[in-house]
N, C-alpha and C positions, 0 to 999 in steps of 0.2 A: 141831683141831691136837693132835698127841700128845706127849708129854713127851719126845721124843725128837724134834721138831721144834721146837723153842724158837726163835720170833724173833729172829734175830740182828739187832745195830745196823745201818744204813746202812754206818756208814764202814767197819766189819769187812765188810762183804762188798764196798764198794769195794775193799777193800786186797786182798784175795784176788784180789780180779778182776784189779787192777795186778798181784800178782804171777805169777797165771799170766802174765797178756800178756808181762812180762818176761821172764821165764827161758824159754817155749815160743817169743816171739820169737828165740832165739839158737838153740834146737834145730835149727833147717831147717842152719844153717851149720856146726854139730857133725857132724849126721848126714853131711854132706859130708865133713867132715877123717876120722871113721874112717873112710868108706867108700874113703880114698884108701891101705890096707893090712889094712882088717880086712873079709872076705867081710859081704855082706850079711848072713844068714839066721845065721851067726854071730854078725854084731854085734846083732841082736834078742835073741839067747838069753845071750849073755853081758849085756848090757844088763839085761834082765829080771830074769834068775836075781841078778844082783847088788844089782839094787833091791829084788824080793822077801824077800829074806836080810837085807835090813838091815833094813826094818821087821817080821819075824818075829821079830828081835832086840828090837824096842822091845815086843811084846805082852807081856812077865814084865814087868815095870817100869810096864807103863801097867794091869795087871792085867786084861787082856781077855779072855773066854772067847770062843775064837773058832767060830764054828760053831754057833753056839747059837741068833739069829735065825732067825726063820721066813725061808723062802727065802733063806737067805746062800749056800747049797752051792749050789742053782740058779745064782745069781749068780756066783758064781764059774766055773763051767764058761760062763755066757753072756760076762763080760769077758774072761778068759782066753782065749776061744777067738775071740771079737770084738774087744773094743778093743784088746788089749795082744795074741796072738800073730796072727792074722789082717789087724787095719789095717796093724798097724806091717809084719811081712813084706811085706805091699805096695809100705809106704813107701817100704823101706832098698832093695826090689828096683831099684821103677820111679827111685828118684832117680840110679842109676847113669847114665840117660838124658836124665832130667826136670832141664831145674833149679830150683834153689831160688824161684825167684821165683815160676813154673809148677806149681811141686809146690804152695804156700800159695795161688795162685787155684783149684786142685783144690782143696784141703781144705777152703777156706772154701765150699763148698756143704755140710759138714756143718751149718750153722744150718737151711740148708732142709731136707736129710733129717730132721733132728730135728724139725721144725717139721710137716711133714706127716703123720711117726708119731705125736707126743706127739698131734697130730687125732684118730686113728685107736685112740690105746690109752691118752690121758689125758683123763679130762674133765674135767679142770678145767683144763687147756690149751688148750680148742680154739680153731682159729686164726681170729684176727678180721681183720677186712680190712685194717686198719689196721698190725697187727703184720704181716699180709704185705710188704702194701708195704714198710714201713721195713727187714722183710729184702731184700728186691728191691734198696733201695735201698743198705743195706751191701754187700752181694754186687757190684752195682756199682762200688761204690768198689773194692773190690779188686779185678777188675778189670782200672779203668783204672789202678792202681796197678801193676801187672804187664802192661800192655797190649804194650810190647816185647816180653816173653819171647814174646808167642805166634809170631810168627815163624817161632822155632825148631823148630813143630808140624810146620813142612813138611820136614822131616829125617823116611825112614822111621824112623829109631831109634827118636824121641820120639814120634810118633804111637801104636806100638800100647801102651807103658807107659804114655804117662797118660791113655789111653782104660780101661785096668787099674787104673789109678791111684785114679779114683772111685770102686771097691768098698772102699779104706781109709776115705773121712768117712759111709761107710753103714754101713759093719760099725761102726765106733766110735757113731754115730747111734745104731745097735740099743742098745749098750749101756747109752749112758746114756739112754733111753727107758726101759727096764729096769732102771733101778738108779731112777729117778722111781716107778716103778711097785713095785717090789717092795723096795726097798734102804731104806726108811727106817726102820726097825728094826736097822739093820746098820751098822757102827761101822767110818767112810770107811778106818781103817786096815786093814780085816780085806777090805775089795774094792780097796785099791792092793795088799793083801800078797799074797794066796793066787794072782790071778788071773795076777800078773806070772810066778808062778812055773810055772801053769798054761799062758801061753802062751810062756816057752819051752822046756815040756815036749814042750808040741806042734810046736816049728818045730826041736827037735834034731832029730831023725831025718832033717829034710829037710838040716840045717845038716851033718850027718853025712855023707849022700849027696852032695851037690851039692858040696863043698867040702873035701873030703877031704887036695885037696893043701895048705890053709892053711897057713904055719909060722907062729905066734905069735912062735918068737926074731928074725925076721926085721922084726918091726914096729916103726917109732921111737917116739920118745916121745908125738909130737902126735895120732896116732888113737888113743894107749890113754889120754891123760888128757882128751881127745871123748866116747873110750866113761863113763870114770868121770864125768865132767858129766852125761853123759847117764841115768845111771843113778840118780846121788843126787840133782840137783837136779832134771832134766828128766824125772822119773817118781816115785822115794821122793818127795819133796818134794809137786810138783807134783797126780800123781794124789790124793794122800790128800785136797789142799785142794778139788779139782775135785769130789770126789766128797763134800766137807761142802757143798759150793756147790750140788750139783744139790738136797741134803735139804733148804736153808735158804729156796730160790729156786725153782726152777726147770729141767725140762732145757733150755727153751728160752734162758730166761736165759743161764745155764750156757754153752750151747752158743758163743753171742755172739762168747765170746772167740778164736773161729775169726776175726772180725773183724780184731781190735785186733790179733792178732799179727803180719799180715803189713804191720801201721804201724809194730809194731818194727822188723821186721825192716829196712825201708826205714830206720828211723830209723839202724839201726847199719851200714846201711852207708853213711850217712852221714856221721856220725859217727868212725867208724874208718876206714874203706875210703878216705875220701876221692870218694864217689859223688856227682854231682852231682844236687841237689836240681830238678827241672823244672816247672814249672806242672803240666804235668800229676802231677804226685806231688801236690802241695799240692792238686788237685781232691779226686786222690781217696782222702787221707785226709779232705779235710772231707767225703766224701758216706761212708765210712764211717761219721764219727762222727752224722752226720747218718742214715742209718740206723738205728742203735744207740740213737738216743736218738726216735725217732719208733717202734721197736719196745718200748720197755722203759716207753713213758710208763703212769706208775703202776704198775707190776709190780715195784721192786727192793724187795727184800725182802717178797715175799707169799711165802706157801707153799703 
């Protein structure tokens, strides 16, 4: 283990993990209020550009040389052009279609993407029967937690987006494969900052072309303080902690919280919305957590 992989406590990497699950639990629902005035392939690049800019803001004050890591600059063209402008343009595209419920049973196959690669380009990950199953068995859980939304597949609309849809938790899978493999020399703020900005360098031009007649003055208040959620909590925020979690842990670990989030997300809109809570919901967040915890036995906190 290298000095730059220091064993972190249990509960600190509990607490990480709750807060992704929280704040990426309420993304699916954000991503929905901009997209009700602000173009897709815009709201990524404005998103990005403004989450990257604010922690580029934080490296003078945290004193970081950025750049300086072996393979940091690989990395950042692999996130950048994977996890942050290629998943996410997917996302913000296929959710105009997809919904929210439908989009989080999509993504939650990124534990298995992850799971398959880290086989294939991590060895000290490779996957045991056991840790499959208990992915099997999450993935289930969500699911049947989303087992209504599938319905709505039989709409040509929705069928060919979230057939589209699953090149988002592959492409984001690559990267953090990638940041296990190459990233732990590299300091999680400098792979949230550079790569945000990286991807929506690369999705302006399309945001540029495709969307030209956007007006900005024309949008209320509720999709541009979605966007601003989105950007500082549900990226600045978030990415930086994801990306201490994959060095501390694991990608596979890591990856997990593709899990938990779509038990928040159930949770809030229960919660708020008023949605009613159905046996079937209660299955299958226990066969999530019951996945989760038959895949992680003994692994939280190894490196």
């Amino acid at each position: 283990m290298t000095t730059v992989e220091r064993a972190a406590p249990r509960w600190l990497i509990a607490l990480v993990f709750g807060v992704l699950t929280l704040i990426w639990g309420t993304t699916w629902a954000a991503i929905r209020v901009s997209l009700v005035a602000i173009p897709p392939f815009t709201g990524v690049v404005l998103r990005f550009a403004l989450s990257g800019s604010l922690l580029l803001l934080a490296v003078p004050f945290l004193r970081l040389r950025l750049g300086r890591a072996r393979h940091e600059q690989r990395l950042w063209l692999v996130n950048g052009l994977c996890t942050f402008g290629g998943s996410y343009g997917v996302v913000y595209w296929a959710e105009q279609w997809v919904p929210s419920g439908l989009a989080s049973v999509l993504f939650a196959t990124m534990p298995l993407f992850i799971a398959l690669l880290a086989h294939l380009w991590l060895p000290e990950e490779r996957l045991s029967a056991g840790r499959l199953v208990g992915i099997l068995i999450g993935f289930a859980g969500v699911v049947l937690l989303f087992s209504e939304d599938f319905g709505r597949l039989a709409s040509p609309e929705a069928l060919g987006p979230a057939a589209i849809f699953l090149l988002s938790p592959l492409l984001s899978a690559i990267g953090a494969v990638a940041t296990r493999r190459w990233g732990r020399e590299v300091s999680p703020l400098s792979l949230a900052s550079v790569p945000s900005l990286v991807g929506a360098a690369a999705l302006a031009p399309l945001a540029r072309l495709c969307e030209r007649e956007w007006e900005p003055r024309t949008v209320p208040a509720g999709p541009w303080l979605a966007l601003l959620y989105l950007a500082f909590a549900g990226t600045a925020l978030t990415f930086t902690l994801y990306y201490w979690l994959i060095r501390r842990t694991s990608a596979q670990f890591a990856g997990l919280v593709g899990y938990s989030v779509p038990v928040v997300a159930v949770a809030v809109g229960a919660l708020w919305l008023g949605e009613t809570v159905t046996l079937r919901v209660v299955a299958g967040g226990g066969l999530v957590l019951a996945g989760v915890a038959v895949a992680l036995r003994g692994r939280i906190g190894s490196a």
